[in-house]
N, C-alpha and C positions, 0 to 999 in steps of 0.2 A: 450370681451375675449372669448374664444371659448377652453378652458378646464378649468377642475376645480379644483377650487383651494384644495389646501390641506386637510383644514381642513372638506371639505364638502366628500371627496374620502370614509370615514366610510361608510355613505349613499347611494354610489351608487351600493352596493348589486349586481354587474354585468349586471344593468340596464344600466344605464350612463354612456354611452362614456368617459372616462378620458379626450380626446384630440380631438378633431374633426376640426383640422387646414385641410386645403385641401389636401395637401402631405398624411396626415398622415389617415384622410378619404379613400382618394385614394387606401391605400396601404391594409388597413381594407377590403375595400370592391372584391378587388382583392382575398383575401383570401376567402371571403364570396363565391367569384366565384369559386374558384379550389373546396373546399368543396364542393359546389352545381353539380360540374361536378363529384365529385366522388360518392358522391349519386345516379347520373344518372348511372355513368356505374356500379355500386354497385349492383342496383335493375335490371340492363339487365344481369347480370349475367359473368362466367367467358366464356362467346360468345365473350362477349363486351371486347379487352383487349384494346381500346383505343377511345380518342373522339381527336381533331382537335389538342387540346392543352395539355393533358396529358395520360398517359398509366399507366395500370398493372404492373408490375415489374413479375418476376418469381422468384421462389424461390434462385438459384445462385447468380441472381441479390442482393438480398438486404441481403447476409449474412454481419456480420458487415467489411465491406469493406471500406464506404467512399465515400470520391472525390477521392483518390491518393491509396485506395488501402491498407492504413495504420492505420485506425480507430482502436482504445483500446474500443470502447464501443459504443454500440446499434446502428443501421442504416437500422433497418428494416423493415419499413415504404413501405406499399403495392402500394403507386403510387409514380409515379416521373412526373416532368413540360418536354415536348416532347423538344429535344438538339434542333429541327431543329427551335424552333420558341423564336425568341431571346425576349427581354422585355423592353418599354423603358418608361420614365415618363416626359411629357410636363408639367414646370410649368410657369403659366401665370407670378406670380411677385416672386422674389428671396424667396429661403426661410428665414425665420427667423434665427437669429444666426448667426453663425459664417459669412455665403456665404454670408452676405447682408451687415457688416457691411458698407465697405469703401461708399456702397449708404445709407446708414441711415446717415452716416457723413457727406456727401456731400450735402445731403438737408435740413440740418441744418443752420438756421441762425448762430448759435453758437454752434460749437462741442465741447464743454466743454459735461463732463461726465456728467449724470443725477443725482442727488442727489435719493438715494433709503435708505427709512426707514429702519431701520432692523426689521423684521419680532416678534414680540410680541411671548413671550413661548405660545404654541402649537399651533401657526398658521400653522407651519413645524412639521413633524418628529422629533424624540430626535436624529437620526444618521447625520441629516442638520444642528441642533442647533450647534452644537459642532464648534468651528473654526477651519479651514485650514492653517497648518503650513505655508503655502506658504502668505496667505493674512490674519490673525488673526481677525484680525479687519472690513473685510468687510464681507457683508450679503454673504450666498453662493451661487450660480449659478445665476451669474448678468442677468438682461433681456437684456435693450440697453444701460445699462449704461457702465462705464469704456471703453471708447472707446479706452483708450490705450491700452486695454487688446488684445490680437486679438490672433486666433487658440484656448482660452476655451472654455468650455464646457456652455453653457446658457442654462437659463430655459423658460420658458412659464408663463405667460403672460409676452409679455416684456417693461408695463409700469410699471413707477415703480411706481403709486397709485393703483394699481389693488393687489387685494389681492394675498397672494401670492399662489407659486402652487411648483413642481416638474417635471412637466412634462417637459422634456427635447427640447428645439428648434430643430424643421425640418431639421437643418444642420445637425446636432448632431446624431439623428436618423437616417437621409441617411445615413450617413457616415459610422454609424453603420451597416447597411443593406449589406454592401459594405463587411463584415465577416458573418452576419449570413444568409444572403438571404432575400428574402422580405417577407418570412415565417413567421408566427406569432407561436407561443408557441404549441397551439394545434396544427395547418394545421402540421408543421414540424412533429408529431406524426403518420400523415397517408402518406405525401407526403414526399418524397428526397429533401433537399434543390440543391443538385446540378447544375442543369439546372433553376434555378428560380431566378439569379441575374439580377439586373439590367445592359446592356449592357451600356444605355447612358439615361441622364438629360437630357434635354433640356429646354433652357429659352429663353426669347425675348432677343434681343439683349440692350435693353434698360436696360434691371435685368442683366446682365451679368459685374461681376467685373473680372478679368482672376487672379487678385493678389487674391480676396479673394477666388474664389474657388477652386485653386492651395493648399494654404494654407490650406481649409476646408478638405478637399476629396482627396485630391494626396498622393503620398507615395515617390514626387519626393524631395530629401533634400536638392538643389538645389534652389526650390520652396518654401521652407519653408516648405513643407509636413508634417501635424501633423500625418497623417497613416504614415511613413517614417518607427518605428520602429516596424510595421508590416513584413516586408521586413526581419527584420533579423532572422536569421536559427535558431535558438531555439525557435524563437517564431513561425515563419511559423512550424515547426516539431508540437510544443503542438498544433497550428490550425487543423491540419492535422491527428493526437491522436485524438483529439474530432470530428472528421470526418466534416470540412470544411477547407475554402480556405480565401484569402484575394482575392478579385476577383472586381478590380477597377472599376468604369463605367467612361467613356468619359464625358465631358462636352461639351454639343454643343450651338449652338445661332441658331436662324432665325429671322427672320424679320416679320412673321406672330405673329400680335398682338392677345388675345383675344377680342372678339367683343365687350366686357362690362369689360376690365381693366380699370384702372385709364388714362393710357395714349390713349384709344379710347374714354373716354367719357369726359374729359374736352379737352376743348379745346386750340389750338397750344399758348405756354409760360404760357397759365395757373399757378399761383401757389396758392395754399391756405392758405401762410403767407405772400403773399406781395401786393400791391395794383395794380392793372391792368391800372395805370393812362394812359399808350398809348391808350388806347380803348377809344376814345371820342365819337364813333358813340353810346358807352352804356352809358345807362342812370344812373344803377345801376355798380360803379365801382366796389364794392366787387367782389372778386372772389368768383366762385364755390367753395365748400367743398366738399367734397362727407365724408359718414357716413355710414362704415362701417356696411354690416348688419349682423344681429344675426340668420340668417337665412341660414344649409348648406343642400346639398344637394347631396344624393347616389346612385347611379347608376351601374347596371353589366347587363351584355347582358342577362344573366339567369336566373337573378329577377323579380322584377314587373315591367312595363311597365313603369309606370310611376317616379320608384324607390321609394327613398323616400326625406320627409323636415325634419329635425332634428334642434331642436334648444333646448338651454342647454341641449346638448347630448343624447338627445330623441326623440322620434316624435314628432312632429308639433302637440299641442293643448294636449296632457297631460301631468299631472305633473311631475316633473323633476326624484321623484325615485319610481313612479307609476309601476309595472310589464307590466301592461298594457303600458306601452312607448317604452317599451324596441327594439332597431330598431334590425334590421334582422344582426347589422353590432358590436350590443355589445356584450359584454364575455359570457353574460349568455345564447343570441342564437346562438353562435356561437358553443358554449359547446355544446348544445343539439343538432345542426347538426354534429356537429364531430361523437358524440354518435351514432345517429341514421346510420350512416356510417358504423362506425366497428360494428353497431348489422347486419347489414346486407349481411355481410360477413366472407368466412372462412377464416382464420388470422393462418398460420404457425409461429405463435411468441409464442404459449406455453400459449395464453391465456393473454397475458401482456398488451398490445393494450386493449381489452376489459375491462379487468379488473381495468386500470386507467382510460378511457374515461369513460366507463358504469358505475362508481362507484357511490351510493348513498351516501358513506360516506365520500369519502375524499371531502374537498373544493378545491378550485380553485387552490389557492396558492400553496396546497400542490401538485398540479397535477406540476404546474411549476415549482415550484424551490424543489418537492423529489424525483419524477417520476422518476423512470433509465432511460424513452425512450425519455427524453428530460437532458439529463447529458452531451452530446454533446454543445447540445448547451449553458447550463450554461456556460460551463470551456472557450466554443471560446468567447461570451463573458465577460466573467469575462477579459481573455487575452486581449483580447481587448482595456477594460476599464483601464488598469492598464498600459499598454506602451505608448496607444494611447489619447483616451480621458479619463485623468487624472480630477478627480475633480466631475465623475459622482455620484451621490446621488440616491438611488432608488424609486422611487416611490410605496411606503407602504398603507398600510391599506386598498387594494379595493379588493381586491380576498377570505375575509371570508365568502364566498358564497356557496351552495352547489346547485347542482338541486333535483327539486324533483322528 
């Protein structure tokens, strides 16, 4: 499993990654990038109003205005992602959740639903414990189980012997990404979500369902579109209020494998549940397995060279909530880059910027969910969760952190 589970989320102090699935890495360390490029034009001063990929903003530009023009609250944020340079994400195998089920089904001996425990008091949150008027009786946020269920909202990990967690499935989160940008909580503090959506997915064409990623990600009702009641006028107006957009990305295929997926490296009818009896030239008829590793790894053009290996959401070779582990792509350095940003610049916001990144006293949590300069984007996601993906649970207890 590659996030962690609930009960362990206390401990990770803003050391420990929550989630390190590859999507969801990916998107981490993209942010690590925009930060790391504002620091660069930060420290060359107000010469520098832009680099390849992002600019300055001037004062006109970021009074609270928006995407449309009609923001009720804060958008003042000293850099934006450049319009002209669009943003796209190749994923080697579907994501988990929703976009994968009808191929989890499919390569099932038996699609019968998976029998999943119910979660023991305080393995979860007291806000998950509670049951769902809708399904009373089942645990909350299925991983791969209930395969009749299809367009909820799923969690992570999604065996159901794997202890449990909150962290919401890569469907779920793109989808989301799709209202709030691929901005993370702090980056949205110094940069404009505006220009920082994603244009288009892309999968192999082997990972590609078109019914399940219609249904994940569309707003077409037609489709089954669970975003569908984004689309409508009161709710686009409140998106719009809290200064964002619903702003869809494409779904595309190719035929470019990666070089070490599943379907490059076993070979043609391979399968790891059933016997390989036509192969008589092999000696050994078992088929290959392949076994998952615990091993992921981070990358940005602006970082180290080599990037970095992270496994149980840390560096490679220290312990899991050591300070010392802490990769360049968790909450607590990413905090301290934000930080060292707005100290190094003059900030037309009355001191507010400074005041919430720079602060010694508040923690994490209160920077995300009390801050006025991220109140935008609470409410577009809250909107969100409440038309769209019905059934979200938050992920609790990892931001009592402060820096020193």
């Amino acid at each position: 499993m590659k996030c962690l589970p609930a009960s362990k989320l206390p401990q990770a102090n803003g050391v420990a990654i929550h989630d390190w699935h590859a999507e969801i890495l990916a998107i981490r360390a993209f942010n690590r990038f925009i930060l790391e490029e504002c620091k660069r034009l930060a420290l060359q001063g107000d010469g520098a109003s832009q680099s390849e990929f992002i600019y300055r903003r001037i004062t006109t530009q970021h009074e609270n205005q928006g995407q449309q023009g009609t923001a009720e609250v804060w958008q003042g944020q000293p850099f934006a992602w450049r319009e002209d340079v669009s943003l796209h994400m190749y994923c080697s195998e579907a994501p988990c959740g929703d976009a994968s089920m009808e191929l989890i089904m499919a390569a099932q001996d038996d699609a019968s639903p998976w029998e999943v425990p119910s979660p023991t008091p305080g393995d979860l949150p007291a806000q998950a414990q509670a049951p769902t008027p809708a399904s009373a009786d089942d645990p909350p946020l299925p991983g791969r189980a209930y395969f009749s269920q299809l367009g909820i909202v799923r969690r992570k990990p999604s065996r159901g012997d794997a202890p449990p967690s909150l962290s919401k499935s890569c469907s779920d989160k793109l989808a989301l990404k799709q209202v709030t940008s691929l901005l993370s909580s702090l980056t949205s503090a110094l940069v404009s979500p505006a220009n920082a959506y994603l244009s288009s997915v892309i999968f192999p064409a082997s990972q590609y369902s078109a019914v399940a990623c219609s249904r994940c990600f569309s707003s077409s009702s037609a489709d089954g579109g669970r975003m569908a009641p984004l689309l409508d006028t009161s709710v686009s107006a409140k998106l719009e209020a809290a200064g964002y957009v619903f702003r869809e990305f494409r779904v595309e295929t190719t035929k470019m494998e990666f070089a070490f997926s599943r379907r490059a490296i076993l070979p043609p009818n391979n399968s790891s549940s059933k016997d390989m009896t036509d192969m008589a030239d092999v000696k050994d008829t078992k088929p290959k397995k392949l076994i998952a590793s615990n091993l992921a790894t981070s990358w940005t053009l602006n970082g180290p060279r080599d990037g970095e290996g992270l496994v149980g959401g840390v560096l490679q070779g220290r312990k899991q909530f050591d300070l010392r582990g802490a990769s360049l792509v968790s909450r607590r350095k990413m905090w301290t880059l934000a930080r060292e940003v707005c100290s190094m610049m003059a900030l037309n916001d009355d001191g507010e910027i400074k005041r919430v990144l720079g602060s010694t006293n508040l923690v994490y949590d209160e920077i995300k969910d009390g801050s006025s300069l991220l109140e935008g984007r609470r409410r577009a996601k809250e909107e969100t969760k409440r038309v769209a993906l019905k059934g979200w649970v938050r992920n609790t207890r990892g931001g009592s952190f402060k820096l020193e």
